[in-house]
C-alpha positions in Angstrom: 71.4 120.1 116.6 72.4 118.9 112.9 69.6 116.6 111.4 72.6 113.2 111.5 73.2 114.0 115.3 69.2 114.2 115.7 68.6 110.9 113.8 71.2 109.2 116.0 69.9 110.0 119.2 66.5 109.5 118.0 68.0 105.5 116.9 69.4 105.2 120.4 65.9 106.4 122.2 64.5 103.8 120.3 66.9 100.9 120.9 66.9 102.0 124.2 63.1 101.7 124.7 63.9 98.1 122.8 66.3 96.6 125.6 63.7 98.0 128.3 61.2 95.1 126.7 63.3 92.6 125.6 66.3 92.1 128.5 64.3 93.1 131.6 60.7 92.9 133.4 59.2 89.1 133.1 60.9 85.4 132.9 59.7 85.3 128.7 62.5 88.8 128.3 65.2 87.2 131.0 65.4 84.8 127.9 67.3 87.0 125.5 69.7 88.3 128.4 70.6 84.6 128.9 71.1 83.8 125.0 74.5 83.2 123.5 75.5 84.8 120.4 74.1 82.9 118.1 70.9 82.6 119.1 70.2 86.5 119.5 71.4 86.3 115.9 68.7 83.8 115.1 66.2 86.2 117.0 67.5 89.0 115.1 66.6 87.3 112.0 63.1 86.5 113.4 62.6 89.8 114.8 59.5 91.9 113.3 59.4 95.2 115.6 61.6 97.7 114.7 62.6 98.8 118.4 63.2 95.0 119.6 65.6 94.3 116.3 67.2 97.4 117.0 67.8 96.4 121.0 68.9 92.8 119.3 70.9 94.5 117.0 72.5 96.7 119.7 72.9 94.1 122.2 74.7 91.7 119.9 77.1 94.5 118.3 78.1 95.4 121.9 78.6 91.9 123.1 81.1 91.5 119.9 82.8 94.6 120.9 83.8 93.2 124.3 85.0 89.5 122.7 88.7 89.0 122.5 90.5 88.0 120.1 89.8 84.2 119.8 86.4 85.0 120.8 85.9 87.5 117.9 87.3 84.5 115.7 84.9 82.3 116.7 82.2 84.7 116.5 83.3 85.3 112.5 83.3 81.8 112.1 79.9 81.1 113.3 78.8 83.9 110.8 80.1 81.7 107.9 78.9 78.1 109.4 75.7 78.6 110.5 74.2 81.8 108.5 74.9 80.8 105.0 72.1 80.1 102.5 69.0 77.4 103.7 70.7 74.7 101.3 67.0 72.9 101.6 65.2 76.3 99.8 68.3 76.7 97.7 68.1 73.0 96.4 64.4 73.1 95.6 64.8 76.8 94.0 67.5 74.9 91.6 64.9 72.4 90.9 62.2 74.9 90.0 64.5 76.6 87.7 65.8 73.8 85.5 62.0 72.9 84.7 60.9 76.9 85.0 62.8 79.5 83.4 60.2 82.6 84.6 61.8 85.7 86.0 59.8 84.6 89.2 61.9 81.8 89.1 65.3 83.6 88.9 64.1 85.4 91.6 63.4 83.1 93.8 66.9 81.3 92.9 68.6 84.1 93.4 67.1 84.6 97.3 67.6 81.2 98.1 71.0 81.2 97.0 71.9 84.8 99.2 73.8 84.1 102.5 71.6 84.6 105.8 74.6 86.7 107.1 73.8 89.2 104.6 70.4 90.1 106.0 71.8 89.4 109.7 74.4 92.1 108.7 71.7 94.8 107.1 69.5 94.2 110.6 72.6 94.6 112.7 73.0 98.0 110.3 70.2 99.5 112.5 71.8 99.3 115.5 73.4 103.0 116.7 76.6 103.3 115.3 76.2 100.2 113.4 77.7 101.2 110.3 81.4 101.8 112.3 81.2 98.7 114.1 80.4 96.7 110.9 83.5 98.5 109.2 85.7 97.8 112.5 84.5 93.7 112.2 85.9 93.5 108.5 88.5 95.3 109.3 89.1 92.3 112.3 88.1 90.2 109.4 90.7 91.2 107.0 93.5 91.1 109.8 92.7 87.4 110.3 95.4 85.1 109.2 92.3 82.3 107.9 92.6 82.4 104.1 90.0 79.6 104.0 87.1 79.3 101.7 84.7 80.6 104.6 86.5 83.7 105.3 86.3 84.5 101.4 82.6 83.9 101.2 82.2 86.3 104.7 84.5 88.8 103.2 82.5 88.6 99.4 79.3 89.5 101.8 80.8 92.6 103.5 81.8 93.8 100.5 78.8 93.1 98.6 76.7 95.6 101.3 79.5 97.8 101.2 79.8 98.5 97.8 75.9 99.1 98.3 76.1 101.2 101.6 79.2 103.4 100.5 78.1 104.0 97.2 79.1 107.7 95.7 75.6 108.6 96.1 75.8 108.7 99.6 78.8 110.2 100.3 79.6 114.2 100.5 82.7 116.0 99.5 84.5 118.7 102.3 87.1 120.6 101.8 89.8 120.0 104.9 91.5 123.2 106.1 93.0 124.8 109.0 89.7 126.3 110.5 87.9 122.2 110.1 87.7 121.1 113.9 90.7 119.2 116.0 89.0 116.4 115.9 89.1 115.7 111.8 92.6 117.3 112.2 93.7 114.7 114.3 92.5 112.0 112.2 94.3 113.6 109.0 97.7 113.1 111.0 97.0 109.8 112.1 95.2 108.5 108.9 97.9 110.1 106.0 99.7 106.8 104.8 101.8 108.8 102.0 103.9 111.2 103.8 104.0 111.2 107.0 102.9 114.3 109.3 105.3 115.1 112.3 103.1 117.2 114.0 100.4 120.2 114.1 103.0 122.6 112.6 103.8 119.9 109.5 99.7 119.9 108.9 99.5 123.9 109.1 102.2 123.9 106.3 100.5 121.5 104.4 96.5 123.5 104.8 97.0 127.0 105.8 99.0 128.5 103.0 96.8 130.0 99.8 98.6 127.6 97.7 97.5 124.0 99.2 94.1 122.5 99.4 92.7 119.1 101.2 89.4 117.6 100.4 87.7 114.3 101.9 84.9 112.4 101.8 82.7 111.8 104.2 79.5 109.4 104.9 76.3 110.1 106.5 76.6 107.1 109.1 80.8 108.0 109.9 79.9 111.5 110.2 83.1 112.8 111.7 85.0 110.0 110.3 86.6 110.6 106.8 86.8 107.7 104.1 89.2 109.0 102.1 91.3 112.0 101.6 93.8 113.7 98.8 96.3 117.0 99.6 96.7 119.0 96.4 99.7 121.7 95.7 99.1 124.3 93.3 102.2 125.0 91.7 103.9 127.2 88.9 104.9 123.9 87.2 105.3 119.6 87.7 107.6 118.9 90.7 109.7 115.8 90.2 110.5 115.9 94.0 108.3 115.9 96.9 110.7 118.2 98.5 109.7 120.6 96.1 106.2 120.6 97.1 107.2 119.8 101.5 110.2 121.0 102.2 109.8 124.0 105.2 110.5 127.5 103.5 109.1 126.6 100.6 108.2 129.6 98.0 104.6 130.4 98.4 102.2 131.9 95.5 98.3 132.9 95.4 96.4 130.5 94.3 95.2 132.2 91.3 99.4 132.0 90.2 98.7 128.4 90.0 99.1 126.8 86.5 99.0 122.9 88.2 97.5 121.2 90.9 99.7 118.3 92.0 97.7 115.4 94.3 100.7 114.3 96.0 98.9 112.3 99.0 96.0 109.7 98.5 94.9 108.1 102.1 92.4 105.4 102.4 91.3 106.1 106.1 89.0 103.0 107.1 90.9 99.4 106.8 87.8 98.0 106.9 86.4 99.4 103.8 89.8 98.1 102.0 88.9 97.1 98.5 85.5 99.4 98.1 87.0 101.9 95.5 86.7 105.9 96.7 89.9 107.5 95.0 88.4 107.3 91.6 85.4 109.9 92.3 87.4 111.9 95.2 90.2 112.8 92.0 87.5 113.4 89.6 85.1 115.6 92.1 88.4 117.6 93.2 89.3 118.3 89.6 86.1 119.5 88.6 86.0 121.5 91.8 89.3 122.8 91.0 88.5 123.9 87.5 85.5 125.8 88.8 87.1 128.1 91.2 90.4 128.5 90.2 90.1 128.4 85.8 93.8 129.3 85.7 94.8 125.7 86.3 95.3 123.9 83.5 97.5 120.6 84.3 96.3 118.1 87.1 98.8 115.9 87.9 99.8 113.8 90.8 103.4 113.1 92.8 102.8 109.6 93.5 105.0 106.6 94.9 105.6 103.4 93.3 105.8 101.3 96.3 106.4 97.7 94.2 109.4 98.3 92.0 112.1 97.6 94.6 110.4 94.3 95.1 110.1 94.4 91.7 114.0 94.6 90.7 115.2 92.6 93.9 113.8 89.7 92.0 115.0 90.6 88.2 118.4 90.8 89.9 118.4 87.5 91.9 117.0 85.7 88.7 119.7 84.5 86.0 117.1 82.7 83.9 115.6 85.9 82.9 117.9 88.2 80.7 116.3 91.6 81.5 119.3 92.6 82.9 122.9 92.0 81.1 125.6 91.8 83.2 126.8 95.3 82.9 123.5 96.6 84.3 123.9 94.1 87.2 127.3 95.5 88.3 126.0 98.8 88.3 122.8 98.1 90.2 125.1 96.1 93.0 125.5 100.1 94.1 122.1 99.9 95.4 122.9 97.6 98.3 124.9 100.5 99.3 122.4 102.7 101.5 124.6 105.7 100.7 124.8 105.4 96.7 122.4 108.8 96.1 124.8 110.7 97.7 127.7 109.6 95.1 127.3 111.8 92.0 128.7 109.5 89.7 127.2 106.4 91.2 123.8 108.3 91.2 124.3 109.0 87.6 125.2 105.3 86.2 122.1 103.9 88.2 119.8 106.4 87.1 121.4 105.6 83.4 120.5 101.7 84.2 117.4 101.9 86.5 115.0 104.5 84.4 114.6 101.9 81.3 113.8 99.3 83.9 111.3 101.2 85.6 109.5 102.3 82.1 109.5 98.0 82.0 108.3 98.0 85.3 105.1 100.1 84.5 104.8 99.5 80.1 105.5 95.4 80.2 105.5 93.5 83.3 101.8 92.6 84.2 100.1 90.8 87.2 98.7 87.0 86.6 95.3 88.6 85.9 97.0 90.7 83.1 97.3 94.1 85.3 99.8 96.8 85.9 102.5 95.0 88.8 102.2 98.3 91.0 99.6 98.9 93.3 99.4 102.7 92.5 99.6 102.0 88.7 96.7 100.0 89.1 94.5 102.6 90.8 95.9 105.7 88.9 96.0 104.1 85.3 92.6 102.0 86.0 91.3 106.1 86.5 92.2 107.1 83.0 95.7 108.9 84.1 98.5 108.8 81.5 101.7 107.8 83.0 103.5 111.7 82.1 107.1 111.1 84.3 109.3 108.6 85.7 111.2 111.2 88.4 114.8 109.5 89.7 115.5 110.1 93.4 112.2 112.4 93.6 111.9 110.9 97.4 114.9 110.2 99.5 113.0 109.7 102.5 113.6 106.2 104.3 110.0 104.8 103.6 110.6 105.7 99.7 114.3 104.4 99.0 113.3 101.0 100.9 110.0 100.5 98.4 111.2 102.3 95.3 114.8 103.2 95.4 113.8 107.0 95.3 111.7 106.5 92.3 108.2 108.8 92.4 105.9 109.0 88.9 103.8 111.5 87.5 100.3 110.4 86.3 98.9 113.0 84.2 94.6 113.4 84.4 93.4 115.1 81.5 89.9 115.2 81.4 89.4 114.7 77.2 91.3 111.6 77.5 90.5 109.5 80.8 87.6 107.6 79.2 90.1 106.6 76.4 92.9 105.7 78.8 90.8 103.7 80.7 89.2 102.0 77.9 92.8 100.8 76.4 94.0 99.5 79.8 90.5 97.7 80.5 89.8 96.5 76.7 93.7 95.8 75.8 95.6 95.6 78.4 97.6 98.8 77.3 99.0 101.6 79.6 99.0 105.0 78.4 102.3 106.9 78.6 104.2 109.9 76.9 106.8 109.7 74.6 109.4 110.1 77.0 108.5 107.4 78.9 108.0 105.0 75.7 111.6 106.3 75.0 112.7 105.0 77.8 111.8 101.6 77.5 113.1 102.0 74.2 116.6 102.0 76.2 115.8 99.1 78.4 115.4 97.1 74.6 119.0 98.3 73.2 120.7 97.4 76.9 119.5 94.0 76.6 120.5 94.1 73.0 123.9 94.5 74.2 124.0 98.2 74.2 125.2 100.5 77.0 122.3 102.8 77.1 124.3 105.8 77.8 122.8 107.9 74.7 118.8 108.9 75.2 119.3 109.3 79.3 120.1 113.0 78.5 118.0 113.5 75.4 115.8 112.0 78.2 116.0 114.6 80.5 115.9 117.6 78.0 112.1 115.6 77.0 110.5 116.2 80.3 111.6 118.9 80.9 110.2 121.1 78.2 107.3 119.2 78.1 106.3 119.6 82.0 108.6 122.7 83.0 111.1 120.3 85.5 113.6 118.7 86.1 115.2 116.3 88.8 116.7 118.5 91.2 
């Protein structure tokens, strides 16, 4: 038996033991069995023995599970409305401070002023499984339409603990391969938001060859449940395409070939921990993993989406106040409404002339209210210290990829010297990091709107990336 399966059963013994005394036997423990929710929560919160909070806990987790869903909204709501900070303890703690500036006083502020929920949700931790269910009720939580000030406090309190609970201290790094049990197999199909897997025979391509790798994290209390997880291809050189590193029939090579591993699949697993950052370490622990075994390797890159830009450019070319794009580079974009342009050579050609120097915009200049990169993937990779290395035309034709990004898949280049400094210009100036070719670009997008065509630089362009990272669009 491992030492987490131990621990859980020895949790439920004791919770079990717990119910025993509190929810059978005399008329005093018939009370709890006829309580409503929120006064086993107020018991909870009273409670002093381990084994009757843990029964509480238990019984109150299990009584949520079986809600529906207006009942679960209610149950949410009462969290908020009636578990928030004792305003009477907070008032007077306000009071001390202002005449008493002591660190005794802070203290005591600073526990008046936390939420009751938050304790209510660290007892209702103890419960078995406790950890899962918790995730499971933000992730009901998160799925709720209220956008009220109440469901913003409860969510700053889950993620609060969370960010606690889930810290990278806690959670453990395992490689994902063909010989890792059906049941984490399963959950890599089901959980892989990227690229989606058709089958068992798509995930044998993607673990069982010498030339791929898949790591995860996992966390003591979701044992067989993983957080997080990245597929890697090692590779001769960058792929612009993801057919290049998917497509069936692919040419395989030892992994001691490899001159470049490519993360071409990020998955966040748990809905519920949405927001609680795991990506960052899982890229920098597989790197340094990577570097260890296999010293060969010596650029690690990813294949990633950009899954805001058509959004993006459906606005720039619905506005006419804006004069990104001249009217030229509006005609030609008109092609895109055309769901068989790619397979036009010259049409592909004209848009890739007019739609690379908006996409170097996309990612170099356009920025978020709060003065962030526009794209969700941006964000996380360039927020990591990646440079943006590639801006790859028509690198995914699938159906998911041509509806978010017209084809459009990016390079982000994670070299180790520099990630401190790449991160430090994004955080401290609001600047992305990018190659040459990519400032070249945007260099374009500045003489179309001057009134230029564009057409020289899209090959010079080409010729760029392609010495510098060994590809090409194919």
């Amino acid at each position: 038996m491992s030492e987490a399966s131990f621990f859980t059963d020895m949790l439920q013994s004791i919770t079990d033991r717990g119910r025993q005394l509190l929810f059978s036997g005399s008329r005093a423990t018939q009370v709890a069995a006829k309580a409503d929710l929120q006064t086993l929560c107020e018991m909870l919160l009273s409670s002093r023995g381990e084994a009757s909070g843990m029964a509480l806990a238990a019984e109150i987790l299990d009584r949520w599970g079986a809600l529906d869903s207006e009942g679960a909204q209610a149950f949410l709501h009462m969290l908020h409305e009636k578990f928030g900070p004792d305003t009477t303890k907070l008032d007077q703690a306000i009071e001390n401070y202002r005449t008493d500036k002591s660190s005794a006083a802070v203290i005591a502020l600073h526990q008046a002023a936390e939420p009751r929920r938050q304790e209510l949700l660290r007892r209702l931790n103890h419960a078995p499984n406790g950890t899962a269910k918790l995730v499971r009720m933000r992730e009901q939580l998160l799925a709720s339409k209220d956008q009220s000030e109440g469901y913003h406090a409860l969510d700053a309190d889950f993620t609060h603990l969370f960010g606690s609970w889930f810290n990278r201290g806690f959670l453990t790094l395992r490689p994902i391969d063909w010989t890792t049990p059906a049941y984490i197999l399963e959950k890599i199909i089901k959980y892989e938001a990227v690229h989606e897997i058709a089958g068992w025979e798509e995930l044998r391509r993607r673990l069982a060859p010498a030339d791929r790798r898949c790591f995860a994290f996992f966390h003591p209390r979701l044992v067989d449940e993983p957080l997080v997880f990245v597929e890697v291809a090692l590779t001769r050189s960058v792929p612009s395409a993801i057919g290049d590193v998917l497509v069936e029939g692919r040419e395989q090579i030892n992994a001691d070939e490899a001159t470049t591993a490519v993360f071409y699949s990020i998955s966040n697993c748990q809905d519920g921990l949405r927001g609680i950052s795991f990506g960052n370490f899982l890229i920098k622990q597989v790197v340094e993993d990577l570097r260890r075994d296999l010293p060969g390797l010596k650029n690690f890159v990813t294949l990633s989406p950009v899954p805001g830009f058509t959004r993006w450019l459906a606005k720039a070319r619905a506005s006419t106040a804006d004069r990104l794009l001249p009217e030229a580079a509006r005609e030609t974009l008109m092609a895109l409404d055309d769901p068989n342009w790619p397979d036009d050579e010259k049409t592909a050609t004209e848009v890739e002339r007019v739609l690379l120097p908006l996409a170097a915009r996309y990612f170099l200049t356009e920025r978020t209210p709060e003065g962030r990169p526009v794209d969700p993937v941006a964000r996380f990779h360039l927020g990591n210290g990646a440079r943006l290395e590639r801006l790859n035309f028509l690198g995914d034709r699938s159906a998911k990829a041509m509806q978010q990004a017209h084809g459009l898949m990016v390079n982000y280049l994670y070299k180790l010297d520099d990630i401190v400094a790449n991160h430090e210009a994004l955080a401290q100036r609001g600047e992305v990091i990018a190659s040459p070719a990519v400032k070249n670009l945007l260099g374009q997008n500045d003489e179309s709107r001057r009134g230029g065509n564009g057409q020289q630089g899209s090959r010079p362009f080409q010729q760029i990336v392609n010495s510098t990272l060994g590809g090409g669009r194919k």
